[in-house]
Biotite code that builds the C-alpha atoms (Angstrom):
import biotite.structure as struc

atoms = struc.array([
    struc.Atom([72.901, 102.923, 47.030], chain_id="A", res_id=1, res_name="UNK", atom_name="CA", element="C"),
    struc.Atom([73.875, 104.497, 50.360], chain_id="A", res_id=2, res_name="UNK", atom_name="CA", element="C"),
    struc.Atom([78.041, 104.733, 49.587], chain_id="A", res_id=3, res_name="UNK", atom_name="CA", element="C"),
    struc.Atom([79.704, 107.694, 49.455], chain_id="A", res_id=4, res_name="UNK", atom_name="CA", element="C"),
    struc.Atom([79.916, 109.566, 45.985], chain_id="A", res_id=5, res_name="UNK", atom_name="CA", element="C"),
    struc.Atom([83.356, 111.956, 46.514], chain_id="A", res_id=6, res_name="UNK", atom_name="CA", element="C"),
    struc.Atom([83.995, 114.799, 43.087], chain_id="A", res_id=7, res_name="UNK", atom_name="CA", element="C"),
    struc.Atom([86.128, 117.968, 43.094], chain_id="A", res_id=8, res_name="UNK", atom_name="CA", element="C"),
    struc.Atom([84.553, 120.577, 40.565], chain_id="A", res_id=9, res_name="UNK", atom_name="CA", element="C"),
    struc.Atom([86.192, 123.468, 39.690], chain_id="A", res_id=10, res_name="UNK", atom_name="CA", element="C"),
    struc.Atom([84.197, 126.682, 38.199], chain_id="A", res_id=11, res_name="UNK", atom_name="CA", element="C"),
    struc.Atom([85.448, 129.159, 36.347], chain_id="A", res_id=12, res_name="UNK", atom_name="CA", element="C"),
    struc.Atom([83.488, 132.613, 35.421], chain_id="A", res_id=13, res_name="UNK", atom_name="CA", element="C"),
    struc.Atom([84.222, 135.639, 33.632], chain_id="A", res_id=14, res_name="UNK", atom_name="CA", element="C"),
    struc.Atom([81.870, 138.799, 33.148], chain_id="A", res_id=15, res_name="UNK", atom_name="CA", element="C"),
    struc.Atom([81.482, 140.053, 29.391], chain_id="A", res_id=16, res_name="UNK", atom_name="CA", element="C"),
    struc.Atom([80.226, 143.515, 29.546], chain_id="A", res_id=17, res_name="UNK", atom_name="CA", element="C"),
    struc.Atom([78.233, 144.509, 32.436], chain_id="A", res_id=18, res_name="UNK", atom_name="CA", element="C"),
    struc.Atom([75.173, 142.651, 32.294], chain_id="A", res_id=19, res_name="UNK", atom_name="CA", element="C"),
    struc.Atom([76.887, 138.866, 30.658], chain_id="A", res_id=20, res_name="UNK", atom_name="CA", element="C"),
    struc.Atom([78.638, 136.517, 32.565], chain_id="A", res_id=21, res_name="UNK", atom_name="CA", element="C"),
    struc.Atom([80.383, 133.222, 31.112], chain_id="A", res_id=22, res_name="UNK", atom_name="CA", element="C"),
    struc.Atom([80.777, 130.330, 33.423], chain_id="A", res_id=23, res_name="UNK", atom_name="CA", element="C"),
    struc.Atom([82.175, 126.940, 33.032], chain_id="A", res_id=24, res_name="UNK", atom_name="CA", element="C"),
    struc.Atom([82.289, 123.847, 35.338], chain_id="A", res_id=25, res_name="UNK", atom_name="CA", element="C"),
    struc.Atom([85.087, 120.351, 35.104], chain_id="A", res_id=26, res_name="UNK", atom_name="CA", element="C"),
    struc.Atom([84.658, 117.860, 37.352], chain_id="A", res_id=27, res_name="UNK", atom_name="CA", element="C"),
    struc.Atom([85.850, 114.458, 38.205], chain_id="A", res_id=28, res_name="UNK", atom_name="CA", element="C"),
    struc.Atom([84.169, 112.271, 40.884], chain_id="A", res_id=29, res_name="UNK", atom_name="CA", element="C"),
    struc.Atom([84.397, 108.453, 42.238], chain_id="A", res_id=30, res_name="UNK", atom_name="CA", element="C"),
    struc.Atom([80.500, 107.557, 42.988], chain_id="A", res_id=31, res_name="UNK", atom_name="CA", element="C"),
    struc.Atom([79.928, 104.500, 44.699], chain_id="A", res_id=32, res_name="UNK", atom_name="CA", element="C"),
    struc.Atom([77.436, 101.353, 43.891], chain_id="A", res_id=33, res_name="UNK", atom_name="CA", element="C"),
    struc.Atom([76.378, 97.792, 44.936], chain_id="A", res_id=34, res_name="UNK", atom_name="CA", element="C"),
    struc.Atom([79.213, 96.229, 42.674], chain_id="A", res_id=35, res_name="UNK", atom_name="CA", element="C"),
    struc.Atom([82.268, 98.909, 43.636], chain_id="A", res_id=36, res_name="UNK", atom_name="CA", element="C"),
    struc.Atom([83.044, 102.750, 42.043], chain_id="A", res_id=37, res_name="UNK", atom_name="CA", element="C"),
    struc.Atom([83.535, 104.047, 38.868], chain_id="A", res_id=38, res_name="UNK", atom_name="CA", element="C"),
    struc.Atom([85.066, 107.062, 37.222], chain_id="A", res_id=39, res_name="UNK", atom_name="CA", element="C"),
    struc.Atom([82.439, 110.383, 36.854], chain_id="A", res_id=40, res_name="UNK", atom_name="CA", element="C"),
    struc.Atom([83.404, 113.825, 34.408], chain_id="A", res_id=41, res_name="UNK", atom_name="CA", element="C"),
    struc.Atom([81.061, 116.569, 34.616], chain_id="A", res_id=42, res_name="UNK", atom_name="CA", element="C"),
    struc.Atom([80.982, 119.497, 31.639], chain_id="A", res_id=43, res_name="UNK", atom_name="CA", element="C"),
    struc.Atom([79.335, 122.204, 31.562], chain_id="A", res_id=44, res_name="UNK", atom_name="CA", element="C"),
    struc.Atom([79.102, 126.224, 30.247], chain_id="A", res_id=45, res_name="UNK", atom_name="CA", element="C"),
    struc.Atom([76.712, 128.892, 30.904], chain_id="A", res_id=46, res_name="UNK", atom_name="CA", element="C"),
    struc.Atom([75.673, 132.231, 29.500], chain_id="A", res_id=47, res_name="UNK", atom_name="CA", element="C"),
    struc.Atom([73.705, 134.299, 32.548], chain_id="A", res_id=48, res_name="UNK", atom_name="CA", element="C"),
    struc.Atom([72.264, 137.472, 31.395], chain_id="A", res_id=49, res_name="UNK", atom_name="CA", element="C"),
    struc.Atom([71.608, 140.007, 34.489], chain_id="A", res_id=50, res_name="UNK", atom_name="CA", element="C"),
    struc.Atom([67.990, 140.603, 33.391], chain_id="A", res_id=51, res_name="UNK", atom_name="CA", element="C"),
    struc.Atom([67.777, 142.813, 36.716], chain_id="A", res_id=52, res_name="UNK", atom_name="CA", element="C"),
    struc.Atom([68.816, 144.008, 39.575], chain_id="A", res_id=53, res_name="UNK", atom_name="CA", element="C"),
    struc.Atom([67.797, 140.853, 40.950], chain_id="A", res_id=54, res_name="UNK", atom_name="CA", element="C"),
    struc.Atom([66.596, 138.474, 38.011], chain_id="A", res_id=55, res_name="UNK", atom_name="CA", element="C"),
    struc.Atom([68.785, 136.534, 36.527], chain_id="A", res_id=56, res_name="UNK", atom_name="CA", element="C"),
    struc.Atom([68.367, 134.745, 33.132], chain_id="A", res_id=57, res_name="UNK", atom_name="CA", element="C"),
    struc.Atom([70.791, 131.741, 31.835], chain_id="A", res_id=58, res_name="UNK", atom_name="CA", element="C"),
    struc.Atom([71.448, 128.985, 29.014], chain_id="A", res_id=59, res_name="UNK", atom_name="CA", element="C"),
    struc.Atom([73.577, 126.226, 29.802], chain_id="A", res_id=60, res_name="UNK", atom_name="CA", element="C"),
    struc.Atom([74.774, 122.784, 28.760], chain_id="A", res_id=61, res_name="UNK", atom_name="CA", element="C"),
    struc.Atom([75.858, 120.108, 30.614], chain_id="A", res_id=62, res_name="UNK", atom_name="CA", element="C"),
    struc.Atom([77.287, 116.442, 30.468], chain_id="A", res_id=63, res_name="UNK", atom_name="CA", element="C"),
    struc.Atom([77.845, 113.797, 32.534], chain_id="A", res_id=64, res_name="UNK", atom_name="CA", element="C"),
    struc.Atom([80.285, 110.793, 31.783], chain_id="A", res_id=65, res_name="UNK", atom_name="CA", element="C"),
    struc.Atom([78.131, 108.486, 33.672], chain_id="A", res_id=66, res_name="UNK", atom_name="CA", element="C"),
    struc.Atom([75.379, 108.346, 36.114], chain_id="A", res_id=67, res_name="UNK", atom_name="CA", element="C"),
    struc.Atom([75.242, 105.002, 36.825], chain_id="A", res_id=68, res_name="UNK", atom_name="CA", element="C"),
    struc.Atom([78.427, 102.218, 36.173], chain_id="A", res_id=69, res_name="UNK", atom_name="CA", element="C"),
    struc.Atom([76.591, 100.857, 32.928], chain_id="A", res_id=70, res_name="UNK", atom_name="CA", element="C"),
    struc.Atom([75.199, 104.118, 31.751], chain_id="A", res_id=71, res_name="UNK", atom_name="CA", element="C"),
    struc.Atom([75.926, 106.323, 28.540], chain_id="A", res_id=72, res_name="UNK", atom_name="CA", element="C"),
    struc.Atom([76.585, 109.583, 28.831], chain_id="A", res_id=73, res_name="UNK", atom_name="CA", element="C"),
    struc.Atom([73.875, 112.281, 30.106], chain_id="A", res_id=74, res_name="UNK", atom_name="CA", element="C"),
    struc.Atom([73.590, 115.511, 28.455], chain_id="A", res_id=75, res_name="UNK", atom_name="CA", element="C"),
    struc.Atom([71.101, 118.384, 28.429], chain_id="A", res_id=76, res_name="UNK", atom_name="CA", element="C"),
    struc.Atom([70.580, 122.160, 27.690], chain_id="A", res_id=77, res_name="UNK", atom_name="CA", element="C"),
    struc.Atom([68.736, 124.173, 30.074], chain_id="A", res_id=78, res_name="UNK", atom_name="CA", element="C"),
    struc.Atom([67.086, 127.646, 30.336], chain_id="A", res_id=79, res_name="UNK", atom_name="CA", element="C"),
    struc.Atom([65.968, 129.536, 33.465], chain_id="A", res_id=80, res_name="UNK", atom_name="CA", element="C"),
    struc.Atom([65.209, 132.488, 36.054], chain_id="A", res_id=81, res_name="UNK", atom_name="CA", element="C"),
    struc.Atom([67.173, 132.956, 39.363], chain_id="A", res_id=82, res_name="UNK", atom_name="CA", element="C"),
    struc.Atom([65.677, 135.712, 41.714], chain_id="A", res_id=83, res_name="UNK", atom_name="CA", element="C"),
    struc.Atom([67.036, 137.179, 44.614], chain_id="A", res_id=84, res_name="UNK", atom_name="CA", element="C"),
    struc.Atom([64.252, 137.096, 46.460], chain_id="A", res_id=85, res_name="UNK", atom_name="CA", element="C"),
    struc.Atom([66.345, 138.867, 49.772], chain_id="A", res_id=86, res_name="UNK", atom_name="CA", element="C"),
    struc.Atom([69.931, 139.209, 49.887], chain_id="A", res_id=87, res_name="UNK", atom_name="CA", element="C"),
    struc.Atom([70.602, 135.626, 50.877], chain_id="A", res_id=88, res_name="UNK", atom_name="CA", element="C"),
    struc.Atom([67.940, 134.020, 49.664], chain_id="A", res_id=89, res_name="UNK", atom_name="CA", element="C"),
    struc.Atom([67.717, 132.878, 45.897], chain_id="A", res_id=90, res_name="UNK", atom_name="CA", element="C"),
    struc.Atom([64.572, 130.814, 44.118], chain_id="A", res_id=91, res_name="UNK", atom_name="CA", element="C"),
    struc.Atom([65.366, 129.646, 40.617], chain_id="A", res_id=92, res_name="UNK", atom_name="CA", element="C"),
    struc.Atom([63.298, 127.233, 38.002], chain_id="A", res_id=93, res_name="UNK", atom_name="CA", element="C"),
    struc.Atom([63.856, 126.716, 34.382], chain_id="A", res_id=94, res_name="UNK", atom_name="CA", element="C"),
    struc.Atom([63.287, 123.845, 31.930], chain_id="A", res_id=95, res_name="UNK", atom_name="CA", element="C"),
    struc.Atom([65.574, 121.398, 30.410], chain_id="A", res_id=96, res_name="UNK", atom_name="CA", element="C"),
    struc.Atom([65.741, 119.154, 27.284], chain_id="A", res_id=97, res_name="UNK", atom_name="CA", element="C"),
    struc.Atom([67.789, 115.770, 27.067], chain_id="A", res_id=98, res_name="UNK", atom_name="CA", element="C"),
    struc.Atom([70.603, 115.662, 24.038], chain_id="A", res_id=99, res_name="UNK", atom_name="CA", element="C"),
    struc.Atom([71.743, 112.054, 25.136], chain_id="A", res_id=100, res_name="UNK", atom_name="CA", element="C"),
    struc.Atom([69.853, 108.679, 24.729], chain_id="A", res_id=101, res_name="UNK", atom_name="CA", element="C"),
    struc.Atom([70.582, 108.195, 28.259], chain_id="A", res_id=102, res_name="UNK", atom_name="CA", element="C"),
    struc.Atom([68.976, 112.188, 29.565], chain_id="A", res_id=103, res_name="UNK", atom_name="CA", element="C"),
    struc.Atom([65.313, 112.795, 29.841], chain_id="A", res_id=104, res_name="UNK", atom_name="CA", element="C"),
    struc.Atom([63.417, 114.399, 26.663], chain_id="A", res_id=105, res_name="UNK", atom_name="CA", element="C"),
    struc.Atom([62.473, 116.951, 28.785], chain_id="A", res_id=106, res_name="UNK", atom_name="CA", element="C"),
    struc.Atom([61.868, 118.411, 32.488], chain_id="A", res_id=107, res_name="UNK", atom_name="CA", element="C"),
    struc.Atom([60.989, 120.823, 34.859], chain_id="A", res_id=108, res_name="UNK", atom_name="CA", element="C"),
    struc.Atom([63.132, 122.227, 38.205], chain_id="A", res_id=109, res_name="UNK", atom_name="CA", element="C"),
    struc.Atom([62.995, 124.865, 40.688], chain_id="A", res_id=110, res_name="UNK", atom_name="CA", element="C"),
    struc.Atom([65.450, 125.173, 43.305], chain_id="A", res_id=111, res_name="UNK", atom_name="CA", element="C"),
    struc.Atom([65.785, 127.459, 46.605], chain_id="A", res_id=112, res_name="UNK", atom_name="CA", element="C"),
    struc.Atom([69.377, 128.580, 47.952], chain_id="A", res_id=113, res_name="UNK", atom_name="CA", element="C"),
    struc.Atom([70.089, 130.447, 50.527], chain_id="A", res_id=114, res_name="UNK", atom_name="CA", element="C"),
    struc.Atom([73.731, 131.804, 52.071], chain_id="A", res_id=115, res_name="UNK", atom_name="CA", element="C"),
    struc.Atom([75.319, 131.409, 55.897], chain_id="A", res_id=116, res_name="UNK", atom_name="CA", element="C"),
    struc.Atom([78.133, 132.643, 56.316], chain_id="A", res_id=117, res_name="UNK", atom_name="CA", element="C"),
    struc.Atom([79.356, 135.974, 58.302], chain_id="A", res_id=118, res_name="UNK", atom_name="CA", element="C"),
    struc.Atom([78.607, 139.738, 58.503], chain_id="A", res_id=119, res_name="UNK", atom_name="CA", element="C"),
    struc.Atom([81.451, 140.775, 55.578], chain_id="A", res_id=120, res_name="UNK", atom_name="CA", element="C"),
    struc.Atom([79.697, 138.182, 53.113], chain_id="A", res_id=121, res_name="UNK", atom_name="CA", element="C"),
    struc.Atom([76.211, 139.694, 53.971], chain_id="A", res_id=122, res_name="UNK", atom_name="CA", element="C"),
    struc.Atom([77.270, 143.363, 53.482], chain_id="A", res_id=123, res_name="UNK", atom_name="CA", element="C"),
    struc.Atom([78.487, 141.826, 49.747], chain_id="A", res_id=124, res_name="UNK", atom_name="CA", element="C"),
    struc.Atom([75.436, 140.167, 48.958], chain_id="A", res_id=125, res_name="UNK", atom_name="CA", element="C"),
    struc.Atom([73.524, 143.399, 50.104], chain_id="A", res_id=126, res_name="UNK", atom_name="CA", element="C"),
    struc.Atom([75.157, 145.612, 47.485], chain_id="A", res_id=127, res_name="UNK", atom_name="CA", element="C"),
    struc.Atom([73.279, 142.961, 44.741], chain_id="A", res_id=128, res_name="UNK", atom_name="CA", element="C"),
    struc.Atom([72.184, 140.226, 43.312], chain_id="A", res_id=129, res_name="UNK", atom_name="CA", element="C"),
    struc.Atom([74.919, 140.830, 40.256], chain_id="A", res_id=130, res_name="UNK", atom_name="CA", element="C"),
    struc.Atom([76.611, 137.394, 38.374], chain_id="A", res_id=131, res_name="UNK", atom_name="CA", element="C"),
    struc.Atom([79.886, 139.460, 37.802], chain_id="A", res_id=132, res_name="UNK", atom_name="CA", element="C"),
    struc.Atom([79.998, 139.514, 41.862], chain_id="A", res_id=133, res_name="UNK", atom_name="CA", element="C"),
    struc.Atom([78.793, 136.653, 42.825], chain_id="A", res_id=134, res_name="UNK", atom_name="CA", element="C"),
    struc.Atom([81.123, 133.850, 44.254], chain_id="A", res_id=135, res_name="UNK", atom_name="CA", element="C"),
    struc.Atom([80.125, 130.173, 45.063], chain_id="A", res_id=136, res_name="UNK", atom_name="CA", element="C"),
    struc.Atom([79.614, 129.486, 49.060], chain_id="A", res_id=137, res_name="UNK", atom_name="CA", element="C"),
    struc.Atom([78.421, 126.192, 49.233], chain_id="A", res_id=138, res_name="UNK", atom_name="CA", element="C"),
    struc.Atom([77.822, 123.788, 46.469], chain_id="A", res_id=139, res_name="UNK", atom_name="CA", element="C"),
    struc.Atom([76.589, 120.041, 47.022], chain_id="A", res_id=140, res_name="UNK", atom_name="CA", element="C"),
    struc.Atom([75.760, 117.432, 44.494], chain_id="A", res_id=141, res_name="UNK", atom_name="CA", element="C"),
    struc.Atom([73.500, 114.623, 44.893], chain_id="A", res_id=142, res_name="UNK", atom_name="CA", element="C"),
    struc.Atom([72.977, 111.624, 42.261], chain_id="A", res_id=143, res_name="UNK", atom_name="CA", element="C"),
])
């Protein structure tokens, strides 16, 4: 709609063992369209399974409030692979199926991420790929 969508997420994450890793995301956002803003929540939990040394495997569920100011609520369960493909460069893809009227029945992703920042977060991403070290950098959200 070109105006500005502006959310605060906070994460939370906890390894299980030494290979599991719980994660959970809250967030609360004011997106913008043609007829003003309304009020956006974000849910969602994760199991990631280090599969690897540098494969990841996860589950997760997520909700959305809204995605667009007459919308129902969007909700979906997803499964995928993240690979560290170098030490600062990540690919991921997965699948997802819908759980709301308002979600697709199904889909398909892939993603690539990849980390600037400076020489002490390099040497910590070269000791590996693990999900009970890994810390968020840089997130962005688009709708």
């Amino acid at each position: 709609t070109g105006a500005n969508d502006v959310t605060v997420t906070g994460l939370v994450g906890h390894a299980v063992g030494a290979r599991l890793h719980l994660e959970g995301n809250y967030g609360l956002g004011t997106i913008g369209d043609p007829d003003g803003r309304f009020a956006q929540h974000l849910l969602t939990g994760a199991v990631v399974h280090q599969t690897t040394s540098r494969v990841q495997t996860y589950i997760e569920a997520a909700w959305w409030s809204k995605q667009e100011r007459l919308g129902g609520a969007v909700g979906f369960i997803d499964y995928g692979v993240i690979a560290a493909l170098r030490p600062r460069l990540l690919i991921d893809g997965g699948a997802l199926i819908g759980v709301t009227a308002a979600a697709p029945r199904w889909g398909v992703f892939s993603g690539l991420s990849f980390v600037l920042g400076g020489r002490g977060l390099h040497q910590d991403l070269r000791r590996g790929a693990r999900a009970d070290r890994q810390r968020p950098v840089l997130s962005a959200q688009q709708h």
